[in-house]
py3Dmol code that shows the C-alpha trace and the ligand (Angstrom):
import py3Dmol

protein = """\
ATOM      1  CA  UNK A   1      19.750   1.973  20.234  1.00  0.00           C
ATOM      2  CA  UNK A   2      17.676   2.999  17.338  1.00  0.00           C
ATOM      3  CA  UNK A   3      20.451   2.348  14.866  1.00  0.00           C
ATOM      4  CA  UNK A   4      20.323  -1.277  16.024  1.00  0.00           C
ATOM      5  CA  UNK A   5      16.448  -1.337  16.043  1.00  0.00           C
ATOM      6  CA  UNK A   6      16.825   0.279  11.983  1.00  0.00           C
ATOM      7  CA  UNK A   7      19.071  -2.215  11.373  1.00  0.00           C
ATOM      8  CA  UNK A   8      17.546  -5.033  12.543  1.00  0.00           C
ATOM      9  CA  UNK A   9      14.610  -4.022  11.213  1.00  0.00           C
ATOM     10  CA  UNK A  10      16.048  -3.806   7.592  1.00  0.00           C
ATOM     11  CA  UNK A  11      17.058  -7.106   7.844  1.00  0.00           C
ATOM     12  CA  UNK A  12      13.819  -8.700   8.886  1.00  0.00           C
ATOM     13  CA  UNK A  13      12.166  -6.154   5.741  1.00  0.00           C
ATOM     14  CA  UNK A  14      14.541  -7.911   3.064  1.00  0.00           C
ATOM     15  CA  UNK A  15      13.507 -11.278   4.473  1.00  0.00           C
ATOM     16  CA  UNK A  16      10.157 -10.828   4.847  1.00  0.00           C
ATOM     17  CA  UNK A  17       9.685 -10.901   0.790  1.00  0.00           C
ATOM     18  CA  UNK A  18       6.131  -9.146   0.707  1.00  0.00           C
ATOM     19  CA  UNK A  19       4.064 -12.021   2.653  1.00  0.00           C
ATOM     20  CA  UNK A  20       1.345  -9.946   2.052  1.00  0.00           C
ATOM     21  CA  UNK A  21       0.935  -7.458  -0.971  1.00  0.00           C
ATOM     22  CA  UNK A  22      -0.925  -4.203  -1.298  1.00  0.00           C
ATOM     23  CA  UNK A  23      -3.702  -4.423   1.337  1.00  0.00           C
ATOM     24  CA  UNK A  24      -2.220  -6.618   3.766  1.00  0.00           C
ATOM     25  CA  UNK A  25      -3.471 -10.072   3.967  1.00  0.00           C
ATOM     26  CA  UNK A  26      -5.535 -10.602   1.138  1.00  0.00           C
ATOM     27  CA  UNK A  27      -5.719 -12.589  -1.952  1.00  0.00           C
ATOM     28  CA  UNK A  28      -6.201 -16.368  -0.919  1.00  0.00           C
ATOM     29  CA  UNK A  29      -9.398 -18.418  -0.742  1.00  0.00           C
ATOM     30  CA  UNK A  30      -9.523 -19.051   3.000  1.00  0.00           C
ATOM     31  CA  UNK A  31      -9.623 -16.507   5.131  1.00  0.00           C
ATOM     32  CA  UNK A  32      -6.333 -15.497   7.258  1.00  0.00           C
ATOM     33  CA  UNK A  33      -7.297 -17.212  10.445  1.00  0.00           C
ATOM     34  CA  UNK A  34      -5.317 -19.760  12.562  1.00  0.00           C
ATOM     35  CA  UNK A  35      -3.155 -21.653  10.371  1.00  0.00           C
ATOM     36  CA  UNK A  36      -1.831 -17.984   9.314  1.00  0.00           C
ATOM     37  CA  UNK A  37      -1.341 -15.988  12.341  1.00  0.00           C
ATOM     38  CA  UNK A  38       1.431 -17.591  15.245  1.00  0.00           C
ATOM     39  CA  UNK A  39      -0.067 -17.795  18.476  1.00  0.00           C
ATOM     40  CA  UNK A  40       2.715 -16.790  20.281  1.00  0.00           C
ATOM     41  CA  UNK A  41       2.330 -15.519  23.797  1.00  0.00           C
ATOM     42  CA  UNK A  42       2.229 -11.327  24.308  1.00  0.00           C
ATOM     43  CA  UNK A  43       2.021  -9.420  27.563  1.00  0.00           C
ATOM     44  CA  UNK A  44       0.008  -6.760  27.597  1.00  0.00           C
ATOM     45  CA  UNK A  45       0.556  -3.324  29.314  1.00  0.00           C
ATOM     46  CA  UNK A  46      -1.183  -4.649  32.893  1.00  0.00           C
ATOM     47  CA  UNK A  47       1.347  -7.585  32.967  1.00  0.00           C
ATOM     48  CA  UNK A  48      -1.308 -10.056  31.514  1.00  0.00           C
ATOM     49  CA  UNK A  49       0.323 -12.432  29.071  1.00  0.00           C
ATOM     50  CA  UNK A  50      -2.492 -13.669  26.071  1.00  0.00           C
ATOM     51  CA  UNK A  51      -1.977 -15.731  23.259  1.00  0.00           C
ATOM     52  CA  UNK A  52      -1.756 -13.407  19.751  1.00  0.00           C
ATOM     53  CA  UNK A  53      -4.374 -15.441  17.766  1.00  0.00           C
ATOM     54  CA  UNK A  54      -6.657 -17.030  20.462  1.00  0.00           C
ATOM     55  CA  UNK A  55      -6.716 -14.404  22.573  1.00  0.00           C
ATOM     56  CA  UNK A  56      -6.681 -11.507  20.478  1.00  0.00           C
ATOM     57  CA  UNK A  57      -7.197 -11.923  16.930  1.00  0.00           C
ATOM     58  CA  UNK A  58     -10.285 -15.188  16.792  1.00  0.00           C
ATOM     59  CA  UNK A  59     -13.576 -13.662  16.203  1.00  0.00           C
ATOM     60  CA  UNK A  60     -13.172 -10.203  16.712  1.00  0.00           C
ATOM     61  CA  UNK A  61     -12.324  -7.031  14.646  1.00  0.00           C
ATOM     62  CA  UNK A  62      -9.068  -5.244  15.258  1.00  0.00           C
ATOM     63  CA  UNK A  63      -6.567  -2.155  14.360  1.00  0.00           C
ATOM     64  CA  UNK A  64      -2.859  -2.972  14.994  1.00  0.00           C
ATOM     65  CA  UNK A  65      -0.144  -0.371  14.898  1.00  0.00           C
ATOM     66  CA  UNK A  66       3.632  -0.967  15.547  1.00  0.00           C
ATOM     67  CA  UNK A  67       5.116   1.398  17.571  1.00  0.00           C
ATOM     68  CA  UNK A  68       8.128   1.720  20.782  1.00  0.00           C
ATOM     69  CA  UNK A  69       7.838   3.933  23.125  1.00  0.00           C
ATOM     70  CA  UNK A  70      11.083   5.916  22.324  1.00  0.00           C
ATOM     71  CA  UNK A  71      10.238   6.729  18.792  1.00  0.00           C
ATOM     72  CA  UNK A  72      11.314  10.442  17.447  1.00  0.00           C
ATOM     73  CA  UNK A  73       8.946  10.712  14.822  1.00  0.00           C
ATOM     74  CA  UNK A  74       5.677   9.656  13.578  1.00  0.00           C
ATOM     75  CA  UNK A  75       4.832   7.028  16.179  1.00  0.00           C
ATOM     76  CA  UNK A  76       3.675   9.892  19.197  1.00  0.00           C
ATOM     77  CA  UNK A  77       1.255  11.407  16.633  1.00  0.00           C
ATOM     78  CA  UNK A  78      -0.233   8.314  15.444  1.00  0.00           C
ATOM     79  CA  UNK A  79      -0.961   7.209  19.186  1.00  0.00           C
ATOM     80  CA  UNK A  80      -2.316  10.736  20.016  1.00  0.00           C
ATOM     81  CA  UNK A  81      -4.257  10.519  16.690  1.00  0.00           C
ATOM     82  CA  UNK A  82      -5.666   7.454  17.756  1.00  0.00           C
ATOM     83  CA  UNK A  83      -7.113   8.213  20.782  1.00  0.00           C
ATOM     84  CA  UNK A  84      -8.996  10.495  18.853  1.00  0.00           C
ATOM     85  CA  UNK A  85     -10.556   8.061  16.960  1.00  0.00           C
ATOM     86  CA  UNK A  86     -10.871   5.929  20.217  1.00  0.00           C
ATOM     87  CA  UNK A  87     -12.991   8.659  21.614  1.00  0.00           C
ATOM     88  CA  UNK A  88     -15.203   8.674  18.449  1.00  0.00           C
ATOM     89  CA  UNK A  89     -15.809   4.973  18.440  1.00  0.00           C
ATOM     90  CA  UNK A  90     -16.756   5.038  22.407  1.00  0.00           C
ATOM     91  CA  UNK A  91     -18.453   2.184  23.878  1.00  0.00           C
ATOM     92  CA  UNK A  92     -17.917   0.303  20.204  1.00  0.00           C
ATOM     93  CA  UNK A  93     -14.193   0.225  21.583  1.00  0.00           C
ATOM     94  CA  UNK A  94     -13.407  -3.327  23.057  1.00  0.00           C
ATOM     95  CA  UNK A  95     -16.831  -4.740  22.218  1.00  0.00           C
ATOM     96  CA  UNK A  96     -16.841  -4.065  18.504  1.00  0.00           C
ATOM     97  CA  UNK A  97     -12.943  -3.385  18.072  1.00  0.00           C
ATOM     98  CA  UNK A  98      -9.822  -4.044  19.701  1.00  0.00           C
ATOM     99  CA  UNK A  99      -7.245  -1.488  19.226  1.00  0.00           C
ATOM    100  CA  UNK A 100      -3.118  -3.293  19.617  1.00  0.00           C
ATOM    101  CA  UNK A 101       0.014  -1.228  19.696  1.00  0.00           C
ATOM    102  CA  UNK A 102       2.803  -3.435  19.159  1.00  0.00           C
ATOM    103  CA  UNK A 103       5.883  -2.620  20.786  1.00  0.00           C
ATOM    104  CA  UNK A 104       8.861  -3.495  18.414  1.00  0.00           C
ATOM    105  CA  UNK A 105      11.739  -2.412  20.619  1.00  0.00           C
ATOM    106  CA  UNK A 106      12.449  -5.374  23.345  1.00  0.00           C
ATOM    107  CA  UNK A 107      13.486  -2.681  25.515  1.00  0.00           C
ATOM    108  CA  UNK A 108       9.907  -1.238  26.156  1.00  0.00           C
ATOM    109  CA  UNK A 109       8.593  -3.841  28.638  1.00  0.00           C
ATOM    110  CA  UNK A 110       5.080  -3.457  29.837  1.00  0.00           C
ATOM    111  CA  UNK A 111       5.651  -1.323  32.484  1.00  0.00           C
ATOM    112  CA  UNK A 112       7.114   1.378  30.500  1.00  0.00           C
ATOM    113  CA  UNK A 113       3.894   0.494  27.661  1.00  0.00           C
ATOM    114  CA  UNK A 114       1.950   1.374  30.345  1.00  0.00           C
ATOM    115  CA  UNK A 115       3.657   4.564  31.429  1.00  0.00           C
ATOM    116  CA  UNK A 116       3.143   5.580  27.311  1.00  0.00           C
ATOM    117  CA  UNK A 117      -0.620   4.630  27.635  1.00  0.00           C
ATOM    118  CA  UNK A 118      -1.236   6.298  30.581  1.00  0.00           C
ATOM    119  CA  UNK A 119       0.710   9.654  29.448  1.00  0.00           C
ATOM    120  CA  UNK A 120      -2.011   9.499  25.763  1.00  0.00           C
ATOM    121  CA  UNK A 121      -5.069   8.894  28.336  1.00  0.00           C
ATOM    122  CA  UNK A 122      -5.408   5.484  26.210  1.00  0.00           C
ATOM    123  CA  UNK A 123      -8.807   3.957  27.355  1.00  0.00           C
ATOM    124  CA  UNK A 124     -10.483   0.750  27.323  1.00  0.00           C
ATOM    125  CA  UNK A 125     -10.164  -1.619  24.470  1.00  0.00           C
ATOM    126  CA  UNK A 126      -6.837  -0.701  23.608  1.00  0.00           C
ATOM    127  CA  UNK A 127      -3.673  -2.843  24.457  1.00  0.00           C
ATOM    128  CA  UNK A 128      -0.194  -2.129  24.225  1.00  0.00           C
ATOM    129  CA  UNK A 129       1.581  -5.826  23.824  1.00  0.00           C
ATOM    130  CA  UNK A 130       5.505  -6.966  24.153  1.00  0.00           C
ATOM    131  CA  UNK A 131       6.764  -9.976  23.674  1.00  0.00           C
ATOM    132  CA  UNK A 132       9.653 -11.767  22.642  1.00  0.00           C
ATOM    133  CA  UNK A 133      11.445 -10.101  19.720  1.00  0.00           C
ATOM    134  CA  UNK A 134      11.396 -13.515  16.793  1.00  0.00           C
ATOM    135  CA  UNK A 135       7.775 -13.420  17.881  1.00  0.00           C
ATOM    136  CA  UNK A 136       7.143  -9.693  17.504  1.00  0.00           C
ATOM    137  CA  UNK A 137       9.122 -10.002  14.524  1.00  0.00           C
ATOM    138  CA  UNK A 138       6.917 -12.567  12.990  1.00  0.00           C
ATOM    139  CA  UNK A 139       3.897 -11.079  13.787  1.00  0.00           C
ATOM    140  CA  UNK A 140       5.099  -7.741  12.275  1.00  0.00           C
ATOM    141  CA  UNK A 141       5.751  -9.987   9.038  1.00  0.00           C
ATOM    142  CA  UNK A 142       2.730 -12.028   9.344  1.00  0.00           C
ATOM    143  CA  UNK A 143       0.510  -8.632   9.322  1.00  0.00           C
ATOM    144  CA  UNK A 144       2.735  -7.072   6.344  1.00  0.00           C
ATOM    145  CA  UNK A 145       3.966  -4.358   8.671  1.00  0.00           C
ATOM    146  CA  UNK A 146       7.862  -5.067   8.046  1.00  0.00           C
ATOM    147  CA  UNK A 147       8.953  -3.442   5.149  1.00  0.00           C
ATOM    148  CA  UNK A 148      11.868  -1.286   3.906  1.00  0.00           C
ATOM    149  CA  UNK A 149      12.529   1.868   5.201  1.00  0.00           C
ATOM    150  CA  UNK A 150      10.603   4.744   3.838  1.00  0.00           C
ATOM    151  CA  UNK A 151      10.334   8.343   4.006  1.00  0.00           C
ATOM    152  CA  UNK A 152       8.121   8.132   6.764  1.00  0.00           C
ATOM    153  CA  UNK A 153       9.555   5.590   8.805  1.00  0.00           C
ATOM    154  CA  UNK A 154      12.818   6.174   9.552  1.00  0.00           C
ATOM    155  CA  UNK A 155      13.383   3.374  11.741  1.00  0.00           C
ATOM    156  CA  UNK A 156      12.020   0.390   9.535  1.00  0.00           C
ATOM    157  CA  UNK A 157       8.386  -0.252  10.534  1.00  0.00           C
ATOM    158  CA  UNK A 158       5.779   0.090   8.203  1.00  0.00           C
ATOM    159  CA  UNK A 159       4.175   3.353   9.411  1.00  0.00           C
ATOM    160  CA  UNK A 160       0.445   2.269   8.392  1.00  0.00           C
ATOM    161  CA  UNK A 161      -2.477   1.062  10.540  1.00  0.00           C
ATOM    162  CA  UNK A 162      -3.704  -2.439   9.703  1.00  0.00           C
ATOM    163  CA  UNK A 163      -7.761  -2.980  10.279  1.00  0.00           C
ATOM    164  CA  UNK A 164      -8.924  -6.564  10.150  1.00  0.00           C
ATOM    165  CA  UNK A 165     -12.713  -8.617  10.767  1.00  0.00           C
ATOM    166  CA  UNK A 166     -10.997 -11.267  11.632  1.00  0.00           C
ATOM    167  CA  UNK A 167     -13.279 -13.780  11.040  1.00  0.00           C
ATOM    168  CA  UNK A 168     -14.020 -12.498   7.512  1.00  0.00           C
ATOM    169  CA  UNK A 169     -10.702 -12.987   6.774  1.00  0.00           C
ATOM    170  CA  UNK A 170     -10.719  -9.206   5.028  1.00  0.00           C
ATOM    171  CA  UNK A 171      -7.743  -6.641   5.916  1.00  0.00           C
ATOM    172  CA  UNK A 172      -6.873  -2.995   4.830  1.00  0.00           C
ATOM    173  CA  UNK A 173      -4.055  -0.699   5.111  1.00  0.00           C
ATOM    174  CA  UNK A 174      -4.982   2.687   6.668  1.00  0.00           C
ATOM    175  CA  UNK A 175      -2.362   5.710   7.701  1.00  0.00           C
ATOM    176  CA  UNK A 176      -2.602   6.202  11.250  1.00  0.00           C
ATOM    177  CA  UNK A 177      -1.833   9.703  10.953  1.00  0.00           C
ATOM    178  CA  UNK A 178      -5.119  10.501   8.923  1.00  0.00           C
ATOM    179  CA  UNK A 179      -7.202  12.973  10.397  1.00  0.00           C
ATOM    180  CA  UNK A 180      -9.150  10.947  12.629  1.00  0.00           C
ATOM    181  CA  UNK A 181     -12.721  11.814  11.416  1.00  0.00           C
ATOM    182  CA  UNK A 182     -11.711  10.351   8.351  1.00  0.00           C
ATOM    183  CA  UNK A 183      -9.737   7.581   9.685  1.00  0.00           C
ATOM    184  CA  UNK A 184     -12.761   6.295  12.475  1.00  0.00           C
ATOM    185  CA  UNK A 185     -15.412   6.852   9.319  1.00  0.00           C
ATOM    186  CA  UNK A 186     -13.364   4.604   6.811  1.00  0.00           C
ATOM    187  CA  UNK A 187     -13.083   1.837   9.339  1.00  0.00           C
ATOM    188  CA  UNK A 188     -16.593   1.975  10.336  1.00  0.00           C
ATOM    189  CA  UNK A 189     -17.275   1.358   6.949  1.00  0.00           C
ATOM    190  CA  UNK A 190     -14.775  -1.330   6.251  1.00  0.00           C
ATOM    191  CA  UNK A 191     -16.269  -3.224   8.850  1.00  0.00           C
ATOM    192  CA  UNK A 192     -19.603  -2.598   7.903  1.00  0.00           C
ATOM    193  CA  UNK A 193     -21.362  -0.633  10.779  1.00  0.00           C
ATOM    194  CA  UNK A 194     -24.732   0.750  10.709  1.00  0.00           C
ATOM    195  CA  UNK A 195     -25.107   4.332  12.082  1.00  0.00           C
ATOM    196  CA  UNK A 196     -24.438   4.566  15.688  1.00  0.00           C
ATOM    197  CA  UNK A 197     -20.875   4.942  13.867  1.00  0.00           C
ATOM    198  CA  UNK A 198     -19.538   8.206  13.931  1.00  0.00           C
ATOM    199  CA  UNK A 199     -21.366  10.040  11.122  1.00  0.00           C
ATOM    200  CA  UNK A 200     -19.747  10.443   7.659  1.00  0.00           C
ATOM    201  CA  UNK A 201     -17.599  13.108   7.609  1.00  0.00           C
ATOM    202  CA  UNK A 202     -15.326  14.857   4.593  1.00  0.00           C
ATOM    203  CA  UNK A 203     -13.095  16.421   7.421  1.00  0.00           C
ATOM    204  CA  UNK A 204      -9.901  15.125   5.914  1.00  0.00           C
ATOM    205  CA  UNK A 205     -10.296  17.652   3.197  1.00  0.00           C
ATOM    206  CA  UNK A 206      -9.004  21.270   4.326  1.00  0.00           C
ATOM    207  CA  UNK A 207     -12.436  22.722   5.394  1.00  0.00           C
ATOM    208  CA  UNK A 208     -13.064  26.357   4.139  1.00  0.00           C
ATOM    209  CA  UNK A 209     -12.246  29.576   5.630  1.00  0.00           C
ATOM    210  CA  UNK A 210      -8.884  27.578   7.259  1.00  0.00           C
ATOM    211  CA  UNK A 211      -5.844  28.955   6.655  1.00  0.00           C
ATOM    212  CA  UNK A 212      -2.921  26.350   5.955  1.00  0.00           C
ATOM    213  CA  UNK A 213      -1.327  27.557   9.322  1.00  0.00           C
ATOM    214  CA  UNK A 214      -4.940  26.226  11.254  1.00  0.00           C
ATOM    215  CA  UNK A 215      -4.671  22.919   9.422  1.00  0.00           C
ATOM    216  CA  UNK A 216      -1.045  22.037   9.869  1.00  0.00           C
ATOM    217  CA  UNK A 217      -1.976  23.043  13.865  1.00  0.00           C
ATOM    218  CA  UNK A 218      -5.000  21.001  13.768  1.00  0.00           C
ATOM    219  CA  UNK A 219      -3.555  18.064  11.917  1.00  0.00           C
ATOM    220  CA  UNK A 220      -0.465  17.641  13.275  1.00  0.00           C
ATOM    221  CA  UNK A 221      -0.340  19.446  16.610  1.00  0.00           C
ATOM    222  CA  UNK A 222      -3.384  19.892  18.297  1.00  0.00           C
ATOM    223  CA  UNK A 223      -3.349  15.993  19.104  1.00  0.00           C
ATOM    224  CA  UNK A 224      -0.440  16.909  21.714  1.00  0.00           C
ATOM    225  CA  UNK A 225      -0.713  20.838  22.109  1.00  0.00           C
ATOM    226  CA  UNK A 226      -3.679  23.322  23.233  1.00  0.00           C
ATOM    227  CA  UNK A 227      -3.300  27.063  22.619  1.00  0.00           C
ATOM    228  CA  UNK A 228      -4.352  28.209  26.372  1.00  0.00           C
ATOM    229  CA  UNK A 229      -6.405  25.365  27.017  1.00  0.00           C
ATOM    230  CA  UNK A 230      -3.716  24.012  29.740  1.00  0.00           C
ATOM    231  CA  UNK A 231      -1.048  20.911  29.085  1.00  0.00           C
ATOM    232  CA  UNK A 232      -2.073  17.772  27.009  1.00  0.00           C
ATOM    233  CA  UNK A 233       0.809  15.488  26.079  1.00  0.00           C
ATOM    234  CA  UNK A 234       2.775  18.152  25.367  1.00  0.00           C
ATOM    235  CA  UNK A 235       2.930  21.879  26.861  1.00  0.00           C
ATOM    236  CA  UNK A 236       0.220  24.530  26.258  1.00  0.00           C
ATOM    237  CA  UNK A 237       1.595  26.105  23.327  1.00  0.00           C
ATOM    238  CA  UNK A 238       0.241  30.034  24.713  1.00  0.00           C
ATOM    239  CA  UNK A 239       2.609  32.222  24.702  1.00  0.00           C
ATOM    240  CA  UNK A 240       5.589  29.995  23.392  1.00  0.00           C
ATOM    241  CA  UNK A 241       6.775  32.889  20.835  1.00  0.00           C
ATOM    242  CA  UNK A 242       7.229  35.527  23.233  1.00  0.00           C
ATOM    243  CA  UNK A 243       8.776  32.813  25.512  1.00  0.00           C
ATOM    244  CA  UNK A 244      11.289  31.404  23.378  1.00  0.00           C
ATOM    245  CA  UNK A 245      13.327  33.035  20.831  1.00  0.00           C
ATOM    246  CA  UNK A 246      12.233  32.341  17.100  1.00  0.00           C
ATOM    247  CA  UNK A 247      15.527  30.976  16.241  1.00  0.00           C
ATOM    248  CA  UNK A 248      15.676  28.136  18.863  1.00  0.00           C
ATOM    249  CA  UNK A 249      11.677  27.750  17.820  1.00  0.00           C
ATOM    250  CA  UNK A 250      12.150  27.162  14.390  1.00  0.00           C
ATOM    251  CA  UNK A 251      15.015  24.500  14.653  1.00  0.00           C
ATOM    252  CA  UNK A 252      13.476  22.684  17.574  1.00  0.00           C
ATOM    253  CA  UNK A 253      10.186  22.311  15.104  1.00  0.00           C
ATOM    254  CA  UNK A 254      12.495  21.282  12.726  1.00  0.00           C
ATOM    255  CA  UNK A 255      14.860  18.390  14.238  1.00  0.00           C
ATOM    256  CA  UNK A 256      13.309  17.906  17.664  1.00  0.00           C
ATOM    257  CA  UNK A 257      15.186  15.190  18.082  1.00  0.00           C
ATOM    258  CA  UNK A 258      19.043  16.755  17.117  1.00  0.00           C
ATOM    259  CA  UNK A 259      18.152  19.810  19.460  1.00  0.00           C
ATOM    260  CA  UNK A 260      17.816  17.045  22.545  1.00  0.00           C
ATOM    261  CA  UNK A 261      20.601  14.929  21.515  1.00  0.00           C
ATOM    262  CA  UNK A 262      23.080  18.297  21.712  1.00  0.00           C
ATOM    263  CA  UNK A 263      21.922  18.641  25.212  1.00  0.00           C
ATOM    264  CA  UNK A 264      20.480  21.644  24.741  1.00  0.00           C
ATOM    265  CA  UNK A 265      19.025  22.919  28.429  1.00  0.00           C
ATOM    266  CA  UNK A 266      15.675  24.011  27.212  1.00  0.00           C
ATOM    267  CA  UNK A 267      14.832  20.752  25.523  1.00  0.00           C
ATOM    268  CA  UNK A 268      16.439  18.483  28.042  1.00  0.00           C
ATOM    269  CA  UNK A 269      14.175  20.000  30.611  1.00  0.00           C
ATOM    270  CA  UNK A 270      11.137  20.120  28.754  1.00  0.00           C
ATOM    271  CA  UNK A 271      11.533  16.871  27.752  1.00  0.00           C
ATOM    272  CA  UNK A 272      12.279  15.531  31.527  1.00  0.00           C
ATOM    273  CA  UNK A 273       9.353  17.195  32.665  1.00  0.00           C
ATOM    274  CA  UNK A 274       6.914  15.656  29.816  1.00  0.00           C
ATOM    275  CA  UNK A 275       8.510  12.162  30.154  1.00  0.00           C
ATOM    276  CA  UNK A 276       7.376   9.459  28.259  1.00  0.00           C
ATOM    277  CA  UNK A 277       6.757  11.060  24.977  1.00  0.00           C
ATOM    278  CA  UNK A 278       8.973  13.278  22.926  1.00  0.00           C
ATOM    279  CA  UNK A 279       7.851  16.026  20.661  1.00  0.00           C
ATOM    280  CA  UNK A 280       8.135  14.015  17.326  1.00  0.00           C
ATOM    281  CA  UNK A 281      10.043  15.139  14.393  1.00  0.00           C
ATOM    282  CA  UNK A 282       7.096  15.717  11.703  1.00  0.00           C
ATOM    283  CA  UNK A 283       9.448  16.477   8.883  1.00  0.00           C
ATOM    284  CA  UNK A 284       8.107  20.439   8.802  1.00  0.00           C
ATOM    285  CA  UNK A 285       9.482  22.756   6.174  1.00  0.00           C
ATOM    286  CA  UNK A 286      11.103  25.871   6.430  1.00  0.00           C
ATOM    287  CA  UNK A 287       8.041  27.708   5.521  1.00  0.00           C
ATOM    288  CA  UNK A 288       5.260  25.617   7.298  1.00  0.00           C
ATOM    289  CA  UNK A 289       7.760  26.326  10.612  1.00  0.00           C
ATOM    290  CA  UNK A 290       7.224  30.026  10.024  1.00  0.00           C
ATOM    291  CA  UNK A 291       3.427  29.948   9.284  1.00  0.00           C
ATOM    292  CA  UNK A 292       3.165  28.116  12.419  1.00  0.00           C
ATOM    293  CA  UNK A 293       5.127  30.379  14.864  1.00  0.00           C
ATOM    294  CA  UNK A 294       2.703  33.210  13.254  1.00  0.00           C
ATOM    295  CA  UNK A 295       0.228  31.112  13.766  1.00  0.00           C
ATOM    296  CA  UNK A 296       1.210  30.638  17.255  1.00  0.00           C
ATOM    297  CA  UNK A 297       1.581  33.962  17.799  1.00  0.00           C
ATOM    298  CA  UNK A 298      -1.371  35.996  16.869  1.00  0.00           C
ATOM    299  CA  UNK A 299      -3.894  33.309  18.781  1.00  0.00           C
ATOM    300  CA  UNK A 300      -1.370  33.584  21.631  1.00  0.00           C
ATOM    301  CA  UNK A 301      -2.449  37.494  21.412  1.00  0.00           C
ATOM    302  CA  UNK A 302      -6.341  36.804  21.141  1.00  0.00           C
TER     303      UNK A 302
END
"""
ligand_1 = """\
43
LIG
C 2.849 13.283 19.897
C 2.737 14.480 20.596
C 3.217 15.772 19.976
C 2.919 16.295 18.740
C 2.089 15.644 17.642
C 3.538 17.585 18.677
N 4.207 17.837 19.844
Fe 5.194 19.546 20.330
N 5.806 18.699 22.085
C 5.422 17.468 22.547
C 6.085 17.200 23.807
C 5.921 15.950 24.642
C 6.867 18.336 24.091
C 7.779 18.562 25.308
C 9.196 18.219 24.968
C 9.480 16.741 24.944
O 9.009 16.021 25.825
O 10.179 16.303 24.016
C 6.672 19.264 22.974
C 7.260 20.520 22.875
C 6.942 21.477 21.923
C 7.409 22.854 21.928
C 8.291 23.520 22.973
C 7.367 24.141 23.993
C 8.028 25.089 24.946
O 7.440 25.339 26.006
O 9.117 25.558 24.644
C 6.873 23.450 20.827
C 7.068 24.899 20.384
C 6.062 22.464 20.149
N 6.149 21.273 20.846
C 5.339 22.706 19.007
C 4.678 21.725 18.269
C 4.052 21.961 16.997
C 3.996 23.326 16.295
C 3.531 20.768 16.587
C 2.843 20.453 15.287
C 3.553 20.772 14.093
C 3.823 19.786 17.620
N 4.520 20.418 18.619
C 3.438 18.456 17.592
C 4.552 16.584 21.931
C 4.035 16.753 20.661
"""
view = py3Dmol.view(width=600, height=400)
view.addModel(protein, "pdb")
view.setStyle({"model": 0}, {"cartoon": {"style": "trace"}})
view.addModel(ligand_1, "xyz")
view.setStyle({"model": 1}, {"stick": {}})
view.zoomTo()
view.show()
């Protein structure tokens, strides 16, 4: 199923000759409003269906991601990640910005988007929309998030997090997976809020007296994973080294997905009994693997 998804998705990246260039949609006189964006009809995660431009795009401020709920990589993280940044924009969130996950796989109908929210605590403000695949397809083009494959997205969508005002007409291109501080400050900025904001903050930058070990965890786990502070998306991580053996740890960190596929029992069941959302395959290196267990390990011991 995700071969065909790749596929297709290649396809519609070739077509879809750079509508928009660096930036997203930028670079004409009038601003992108309805004679740009189709207003094709989306349902939204409660079964609601809304028209894309009148309903969700005229007049207001917005951060669209693409996503499906059975992604093996980034996609999990980003969503975790962005409830994050959800929490630090509070009551701003659906009054001040409207959050949209995009589902590109026709397979993941609102029910199952709603399963996905539910399972990342999503909160208000923030929809998860299907629709028919031309129109998700042309909306993906449309917001320059259809491009050709790249490291980070293995299955064809544009792996970035597209922040519009709307009725400015003004758009930028933000990586989802930024640390969220950063992520919430930069588009508080971008669309201009005073204070009540969430204060500036340099927390993308490894903060002192962190070892590399701490900031991969924080970064990249500790959206899904607590170390003894009970389950979150995925298990509480306490313990895990003296629980499984270091062998099966390291290549489960390292292809996720490959260790499910083979059937193996201890990922099948993990995996059944945190349904919804896989532990993503973040593309970790031999070494970062082993700081990590270590990692693991000694505040396992505290
Ligand atoms: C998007 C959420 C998410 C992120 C990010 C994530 N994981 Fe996971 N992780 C899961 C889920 C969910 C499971 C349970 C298995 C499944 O459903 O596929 C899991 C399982 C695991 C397990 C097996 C636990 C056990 O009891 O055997 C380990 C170890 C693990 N993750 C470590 C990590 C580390 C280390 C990172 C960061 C480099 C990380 N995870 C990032 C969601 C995540």
């Amino acid at each position: 199923m995700i071969r065909t998804i790749r596929r297709r998705w290649r396809a519609l990246a070739l077509a879809a000759a750079a509508a928009l260039c660096a930036g997203g949609p930028s670079g004409a006189a009038t601003p992108w409003g309805a004679d740009y964006f189709p207003n094709v009809p989306v349902t939204t995660q409660d079964g609601k269906t809304l028209r894309f431009y009148d309903d969700l795009l005229k007049g207001k401020s917005v951060a669209i991601l693409l996503f499906y709920t059975s992604c093996k990589d980034v996609c999990p993280l980003e969503t975790a990640n962005l409830v994050k940044v959800q929490k630090l924009f509070g009551e701003r969130m659906g009054r001040d910005i409207f959050f949209y996950s995009i589902a590109i796989d026709p397979w993941d109908t609102p029910k199952e988007n709603r399963k996905y929210a539910e399972k990342f605590g999503v909160g208000p403000g923030w929809l998860f929309l299907s629709g028919k695949e031309a129109d998700i397809q042309l909306i993906a083009r449309k917001l320059g998030l259809s491009r050709s494959i790249d490291a980070q997205t293995k299955d064809g969508h544009a792996a970035s997090l597209m922040v519009g005002n709307v009725p400015k007409g003004t758009w930028m291109r933000n990586s989802p997976m930024d640390n969220p501080q950063f992520l919430a400050t930069t588009i508080a900025n971008f669309l201009g809020w005073k204070r009540s904001g969430p204060a500036p903050s340099y927390a993308a930058a490894r903060p002192l007296g962190v070892t590399k070990s701490q900031y991969l965890f924080q970064s990249r786990c500790s959206a899904c994973h607590t170390v003894g502070e009970g389950d979150r998306v995925g298990p509480d991580l306490m313990g895990v080294t003296s629980r499984r053996e270091r062998g099966w740890l390291t290549r489960y960190l390292k292809e996720p997905e490959r260790v499910l596929a083979e059937g193996d029992p201890i990922a099948t069941s993990l995996f059944a009994k945190y349904k919804q959302v896989r532990m993503p395959n973040l593309d970790l290196g031999t070494e970062d693997i082993a700081g990590l267990l270590s990692y693991l390990e000694a505040r396992s011991r505290k």
